[in-house]
FIBAPA-534566 format. One record per residue (C-alpha): residue number from 1; residue in three letters; x, y, z. Coordinates in pm, whole numbers. Layout:
% FIBAPA-534566
> NUM ALA X Y Z;
...
//
This chain:
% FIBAPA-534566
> 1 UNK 9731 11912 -312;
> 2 UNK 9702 11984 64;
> 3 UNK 9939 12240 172;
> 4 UNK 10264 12117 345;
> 5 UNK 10280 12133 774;
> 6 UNK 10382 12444 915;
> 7 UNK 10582 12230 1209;
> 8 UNK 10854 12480 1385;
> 9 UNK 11259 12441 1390;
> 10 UNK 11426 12450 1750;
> 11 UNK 11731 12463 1826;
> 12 UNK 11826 12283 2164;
> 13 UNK 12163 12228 2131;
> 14 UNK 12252 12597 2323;
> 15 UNK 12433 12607 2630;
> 16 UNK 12291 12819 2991;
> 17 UNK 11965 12918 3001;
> 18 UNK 11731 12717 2801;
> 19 UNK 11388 12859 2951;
> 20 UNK 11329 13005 2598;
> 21 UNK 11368 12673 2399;
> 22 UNK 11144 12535 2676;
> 23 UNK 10835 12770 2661;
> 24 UNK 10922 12765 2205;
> 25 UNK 10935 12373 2265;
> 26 UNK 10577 12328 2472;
> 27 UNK 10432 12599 2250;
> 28 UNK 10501 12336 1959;
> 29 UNK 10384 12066 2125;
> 30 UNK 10047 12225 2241;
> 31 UNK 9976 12390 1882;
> 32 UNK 10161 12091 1687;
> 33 UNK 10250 11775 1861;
> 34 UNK 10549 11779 1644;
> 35 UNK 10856 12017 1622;
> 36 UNK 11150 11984 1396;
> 37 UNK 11487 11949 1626;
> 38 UNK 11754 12119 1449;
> 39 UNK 12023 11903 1396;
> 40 UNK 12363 12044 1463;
> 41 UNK 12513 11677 1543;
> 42 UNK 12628 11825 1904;
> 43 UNK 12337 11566 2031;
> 44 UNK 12345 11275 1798;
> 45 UNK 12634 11336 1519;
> 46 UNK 12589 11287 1127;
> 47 UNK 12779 11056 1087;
> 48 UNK 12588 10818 1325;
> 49 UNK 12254 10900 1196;
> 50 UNK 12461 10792 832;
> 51 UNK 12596 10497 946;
> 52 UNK 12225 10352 1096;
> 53 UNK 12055 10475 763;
> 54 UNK 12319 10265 570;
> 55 UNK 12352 9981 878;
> 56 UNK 11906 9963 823;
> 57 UNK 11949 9910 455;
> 58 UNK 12176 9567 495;
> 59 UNK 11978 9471 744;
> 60 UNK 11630 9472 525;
> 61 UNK 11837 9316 254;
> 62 UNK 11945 8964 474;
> 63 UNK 11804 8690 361;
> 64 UNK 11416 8631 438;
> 65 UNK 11535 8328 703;
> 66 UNK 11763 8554 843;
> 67 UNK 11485 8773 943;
> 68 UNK 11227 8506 1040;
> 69 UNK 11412 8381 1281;
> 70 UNK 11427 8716 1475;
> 71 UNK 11041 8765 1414;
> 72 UNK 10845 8967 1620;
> 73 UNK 10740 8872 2004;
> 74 UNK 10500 9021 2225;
> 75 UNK 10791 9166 2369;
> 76 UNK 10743 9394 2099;
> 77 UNK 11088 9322 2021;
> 78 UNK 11176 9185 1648;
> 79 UNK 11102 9179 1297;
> 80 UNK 10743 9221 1111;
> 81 UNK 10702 9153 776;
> 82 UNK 10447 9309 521;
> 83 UNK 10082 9354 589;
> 84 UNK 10175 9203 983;
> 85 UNK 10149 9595 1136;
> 86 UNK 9779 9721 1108;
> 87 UNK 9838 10073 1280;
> 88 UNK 9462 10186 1190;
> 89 UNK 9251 9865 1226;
> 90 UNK 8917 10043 1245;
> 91 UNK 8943 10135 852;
> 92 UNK 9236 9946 672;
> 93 UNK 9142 9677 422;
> 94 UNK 9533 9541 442;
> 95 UNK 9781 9560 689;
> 96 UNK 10082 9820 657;
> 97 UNK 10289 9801 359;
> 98 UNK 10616 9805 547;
> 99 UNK 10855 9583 714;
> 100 UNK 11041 9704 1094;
> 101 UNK 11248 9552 1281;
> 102 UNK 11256 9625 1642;
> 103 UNK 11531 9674 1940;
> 104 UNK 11480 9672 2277;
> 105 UNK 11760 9701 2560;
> 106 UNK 12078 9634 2522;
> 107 UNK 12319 9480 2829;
> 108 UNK 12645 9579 2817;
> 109 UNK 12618 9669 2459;
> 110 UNK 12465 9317 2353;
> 111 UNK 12093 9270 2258;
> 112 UNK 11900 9098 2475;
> 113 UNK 11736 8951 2150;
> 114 UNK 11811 8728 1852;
> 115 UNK 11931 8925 1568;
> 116 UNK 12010 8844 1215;
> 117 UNK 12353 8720 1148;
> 118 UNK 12421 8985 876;
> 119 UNK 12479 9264 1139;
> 120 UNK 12570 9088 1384;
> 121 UNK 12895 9278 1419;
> 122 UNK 12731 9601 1419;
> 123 UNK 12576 9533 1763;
> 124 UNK 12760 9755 1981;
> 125 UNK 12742 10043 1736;
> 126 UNK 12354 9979 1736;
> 127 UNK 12352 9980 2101;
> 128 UNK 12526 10328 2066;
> 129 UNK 12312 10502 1858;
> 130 UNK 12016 10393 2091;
> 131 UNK 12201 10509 2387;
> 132 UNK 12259 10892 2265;
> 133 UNK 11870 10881 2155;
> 134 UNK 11787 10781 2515;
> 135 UNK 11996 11112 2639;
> 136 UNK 11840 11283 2375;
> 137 UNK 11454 11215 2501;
> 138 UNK 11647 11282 2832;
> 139 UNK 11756 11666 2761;
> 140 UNK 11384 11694 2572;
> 141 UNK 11218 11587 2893;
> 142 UNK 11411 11787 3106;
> 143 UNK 11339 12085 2876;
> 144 UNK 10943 11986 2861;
> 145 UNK 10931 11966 3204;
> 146 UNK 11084 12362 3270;
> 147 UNK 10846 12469 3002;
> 148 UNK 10550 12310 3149;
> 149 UNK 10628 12456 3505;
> 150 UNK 10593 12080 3607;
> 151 UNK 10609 12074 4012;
> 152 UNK 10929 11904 4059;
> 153 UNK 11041 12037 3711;
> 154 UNK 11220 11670 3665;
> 155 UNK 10898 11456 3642;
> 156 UNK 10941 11315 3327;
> 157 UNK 11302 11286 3307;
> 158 UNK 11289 11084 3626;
> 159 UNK 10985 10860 3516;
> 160 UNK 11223 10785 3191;
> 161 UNK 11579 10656 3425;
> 162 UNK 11618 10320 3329;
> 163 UNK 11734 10268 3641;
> 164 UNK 11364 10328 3715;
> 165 UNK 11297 9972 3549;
> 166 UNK 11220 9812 3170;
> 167 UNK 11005 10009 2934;
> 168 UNK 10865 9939 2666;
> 169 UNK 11142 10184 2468;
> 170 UNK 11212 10054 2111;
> 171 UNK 11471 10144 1888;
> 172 UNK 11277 10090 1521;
> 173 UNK 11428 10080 1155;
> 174 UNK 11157 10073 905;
> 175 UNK 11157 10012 491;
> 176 UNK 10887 10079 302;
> 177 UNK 10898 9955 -29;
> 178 UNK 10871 10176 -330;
> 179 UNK 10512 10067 -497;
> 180 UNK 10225 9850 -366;
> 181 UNK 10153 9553 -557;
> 182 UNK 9808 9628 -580;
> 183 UNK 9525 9844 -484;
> 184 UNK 9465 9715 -171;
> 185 UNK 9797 9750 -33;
> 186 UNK 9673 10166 -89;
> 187 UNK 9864 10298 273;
> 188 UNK 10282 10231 405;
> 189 UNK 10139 10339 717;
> 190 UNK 9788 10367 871;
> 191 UNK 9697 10669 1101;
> 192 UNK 9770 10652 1438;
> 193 UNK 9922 10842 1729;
> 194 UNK 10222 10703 1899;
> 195 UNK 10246 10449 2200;
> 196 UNK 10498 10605 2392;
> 197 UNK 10561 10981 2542;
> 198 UNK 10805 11115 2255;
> 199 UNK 10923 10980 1971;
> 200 UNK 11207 11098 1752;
> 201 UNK 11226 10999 1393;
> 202 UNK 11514 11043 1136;
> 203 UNK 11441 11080 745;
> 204 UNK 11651 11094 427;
> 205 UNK 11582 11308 194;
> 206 UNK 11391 11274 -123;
> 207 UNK 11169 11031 64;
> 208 UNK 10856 11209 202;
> 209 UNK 10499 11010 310;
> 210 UNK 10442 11161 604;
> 211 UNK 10136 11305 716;
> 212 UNK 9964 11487 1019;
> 213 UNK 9596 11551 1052;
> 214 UNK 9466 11843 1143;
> 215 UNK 9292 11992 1433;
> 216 UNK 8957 11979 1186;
> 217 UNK 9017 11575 1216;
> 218 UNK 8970 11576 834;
> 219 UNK 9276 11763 694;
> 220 UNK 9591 11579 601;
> 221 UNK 9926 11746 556;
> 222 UNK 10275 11612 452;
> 223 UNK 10519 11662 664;
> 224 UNK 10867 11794 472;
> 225 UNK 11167 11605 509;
> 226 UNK 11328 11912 447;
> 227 UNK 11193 12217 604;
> 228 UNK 11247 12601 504;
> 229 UNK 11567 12719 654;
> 230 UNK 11714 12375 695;
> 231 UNK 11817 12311 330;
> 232 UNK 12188 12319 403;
> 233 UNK 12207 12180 677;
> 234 UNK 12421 11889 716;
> 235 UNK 12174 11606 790;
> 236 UNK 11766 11715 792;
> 237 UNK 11683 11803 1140;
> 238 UNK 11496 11533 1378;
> 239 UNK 11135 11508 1383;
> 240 UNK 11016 11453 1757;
> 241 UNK 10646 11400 1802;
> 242 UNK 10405 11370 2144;
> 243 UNK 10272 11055 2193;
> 244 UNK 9968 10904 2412;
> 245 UNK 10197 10889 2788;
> 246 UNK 10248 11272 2765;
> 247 UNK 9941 11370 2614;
> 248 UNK 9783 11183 2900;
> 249 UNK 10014 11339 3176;
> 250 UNK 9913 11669 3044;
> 251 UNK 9524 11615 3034;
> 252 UNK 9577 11658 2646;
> 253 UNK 9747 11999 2700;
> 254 UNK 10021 11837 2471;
> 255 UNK 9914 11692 2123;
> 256 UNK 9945 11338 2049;
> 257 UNK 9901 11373 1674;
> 258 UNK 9788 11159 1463;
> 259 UNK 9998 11052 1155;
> 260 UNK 10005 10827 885;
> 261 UNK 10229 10740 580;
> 262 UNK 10137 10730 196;
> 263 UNK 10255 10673 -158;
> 264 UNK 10298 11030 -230;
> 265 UNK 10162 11191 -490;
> 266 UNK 10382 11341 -832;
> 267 UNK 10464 11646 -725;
> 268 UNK 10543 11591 -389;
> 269 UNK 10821 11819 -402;
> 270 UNK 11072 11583 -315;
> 271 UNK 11403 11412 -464;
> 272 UNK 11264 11048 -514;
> 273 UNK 10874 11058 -416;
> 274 UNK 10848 10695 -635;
> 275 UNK 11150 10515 -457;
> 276 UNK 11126 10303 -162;
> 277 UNK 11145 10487 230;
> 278 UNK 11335 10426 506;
> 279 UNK 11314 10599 845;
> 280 UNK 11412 10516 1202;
> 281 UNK 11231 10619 1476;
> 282 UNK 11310 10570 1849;
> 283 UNK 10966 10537 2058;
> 284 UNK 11083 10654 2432;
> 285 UNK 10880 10518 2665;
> 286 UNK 10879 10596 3082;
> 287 UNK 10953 10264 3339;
> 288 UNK 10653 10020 3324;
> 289 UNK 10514 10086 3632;
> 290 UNK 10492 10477 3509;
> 291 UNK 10122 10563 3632;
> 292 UNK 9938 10770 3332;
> 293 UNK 9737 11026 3598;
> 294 UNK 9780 11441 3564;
> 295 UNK 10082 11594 3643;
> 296 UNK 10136 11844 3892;
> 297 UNK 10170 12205 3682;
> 298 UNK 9955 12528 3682;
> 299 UNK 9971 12512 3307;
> 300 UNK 9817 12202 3307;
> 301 UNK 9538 12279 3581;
> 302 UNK 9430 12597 3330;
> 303 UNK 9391 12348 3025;
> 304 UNK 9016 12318 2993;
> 305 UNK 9047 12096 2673;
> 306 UNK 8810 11807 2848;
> 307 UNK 8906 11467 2906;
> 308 UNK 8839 11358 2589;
> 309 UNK 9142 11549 2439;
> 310 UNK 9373 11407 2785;
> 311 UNK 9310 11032 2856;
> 312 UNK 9006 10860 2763;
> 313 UNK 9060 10574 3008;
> 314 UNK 9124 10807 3338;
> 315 UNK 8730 10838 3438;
> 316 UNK 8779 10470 3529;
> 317 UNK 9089 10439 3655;
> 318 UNK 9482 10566 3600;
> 319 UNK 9681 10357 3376;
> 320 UNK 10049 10233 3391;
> 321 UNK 10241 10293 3076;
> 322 UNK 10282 9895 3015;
> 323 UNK 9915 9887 3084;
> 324 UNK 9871 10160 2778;
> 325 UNK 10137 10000 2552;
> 326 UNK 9969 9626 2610;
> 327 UNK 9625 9778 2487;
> 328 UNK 9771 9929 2204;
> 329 UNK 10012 9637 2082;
> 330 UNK 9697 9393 2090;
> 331 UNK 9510 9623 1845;
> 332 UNK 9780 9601 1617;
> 333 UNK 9905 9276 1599;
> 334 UNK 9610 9080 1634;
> 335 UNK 9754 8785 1504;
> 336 UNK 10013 8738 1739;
> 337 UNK 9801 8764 2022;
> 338 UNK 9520 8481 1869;
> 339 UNK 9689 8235 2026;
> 340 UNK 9578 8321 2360;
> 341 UNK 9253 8299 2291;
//
């Protein structure tokens, strides 16, 4: 069995001078691409992370038309069955063994999407738990930002304002069922780096699957629900990942690592490694118009990791993140793109 991810904990939720946490929380994210965010609940409390994990569960249980009738756009905003998600279309045989449902922005607390009937009256509390992970990403930004010595130190907080504009930010609640029904069906979630510039994703425990691949590009490691250190802590601490948009604003400085998510294996060292998963992850993207080119920071300039670690598409010209998440969206949801053809 492959040894378990040596990802750091950070604590963030001090008060005064954060410098520190901001050179320990780019150190992660050059060496990792993921850190573990201590959870003391001063950010986003327990008891909301409780209330989505329980609020997800009666939502994947509504009735199948329930959930077709929200189905996914190319808004990116909806729900996707089984095998409709193919995050690593180059290899898998099947698409992901999973079903998501997507939010996008919310107006004055309402969705600005159909949404099943059976939680329909917990909109505004939905709307509330995406808001405190958008000041969440906020803080993180801000913190990256110092860290990085970015030149104005704000950059990527600013880029992520919604008053900036819509992004392509999604609020996502994921199930994974506990066993394929066949062979094929052999991944929950094929490799792949994330769309956006950081995402954060919550866990329960006693329901691993996660993986990171190593610097070798051969190496997979699970990623603990659980880490060392954290075991009494009142909720597992917050996974936040690097995804493409920073990775690319860093010249690949930061790591946008790839990930995937498997049946694990007996012996995983968790509570229920046979049961079915559920996670929620909230992708934070920057406004649309966000333009993908190097950011201004002497760290940065001293990276000599080539462009093939930063952004493959910069030789020709500089992206904008909608460009970026477009690209990516077609790749995995061929079908729902065919039509255009």
């Amino acid at each position: 069995m492959a040894s378990t991810a040596k990802i750091p904990v950070i604590d963030i939720s001090g008060d005064g001078d954060q410098s520190q946490v901001a050179r320990d929380l780019v150190d992660a994210a050059i060496e990792h691409g993921f850190v573990y965010i201590k959870n003391t609940g001063k950010d986003i409390s327990v008891a909301s992370i409780d209330w989505a994990f329980e609020m997800s569960k009666r939502l994947f249980d509504a009735p199948l038309s329930e959930k077709q009738a929200c189905t996914i756009q190319q808004n990116n905003r909806g729900w996707s069955g089984m095998n409709c998600e193919t995050l690593d279309p180059a290899t898998q045989r099947i698409g992901d063994f999973k079903e998501a449902f997507n939010f996008g922005d919310f107006v004055d607390a309402k969705a600005q999407q159909p949404i099943p009937p059976t939680i329909a009256a917990d909109e505004a509390q939905i709307s509330a738990f995406r808001d405190a992970c958008y000041h969440l990403t906020l803080k993180l930004h801000t913190l990256l930002g110092i860290g990085l010595q970015v030149t104005p130190p704000d950059f990527f907080t600013a880029a992520h304002q919604r008053a900036r504009g819509p992004s392509g930010t999604i609020l996502r609640f994921l199930h994974y069922p506990p066993a394929a029904p066949s062979a094929a069906a052999d991944i929950r979630a094929g490799a792949h780096s994330d769309y956006g510039a950081l995402t954060l994703l919550f866990r329960l425990r006693g329901q691993p699957g996660l993986e990171v691949l190593g610097r070798d590009g051969a190496t997979w490691s699970p990623v603990p629900v659980v880490p060392p250190g954290t075991e009494h802590d009142p909720a597992p601490p917050v996974l936040l990942n690097i995804g493409d948009l920073l990775s690319y604003w860093t010249g690949g400085l930061l790591r946008s690592t790839v990930h995937r998510v498997v049946f694990p294996a007996a012996g995983a060292g968790e509570d229920d490694a046979a049961g079915a998963r559920y996670s929620i992850a909230y992708f934070c993207h920057p406004f649309g118009g966000a333009e993908l080119g190097t950011v201004p920071s002497e760290l940065v300039r001293r990276f000599t990791g080539g462009l093939a670690q930063g952004n493959p598409y910069a030789e020709r010209r500089v992206l904008t993140a909608d460009e970026h998440l477009q690209m990516r969206l077609r790749a995995s949801y061929k079908q729902l793109y065919q039509e255009e053809k």
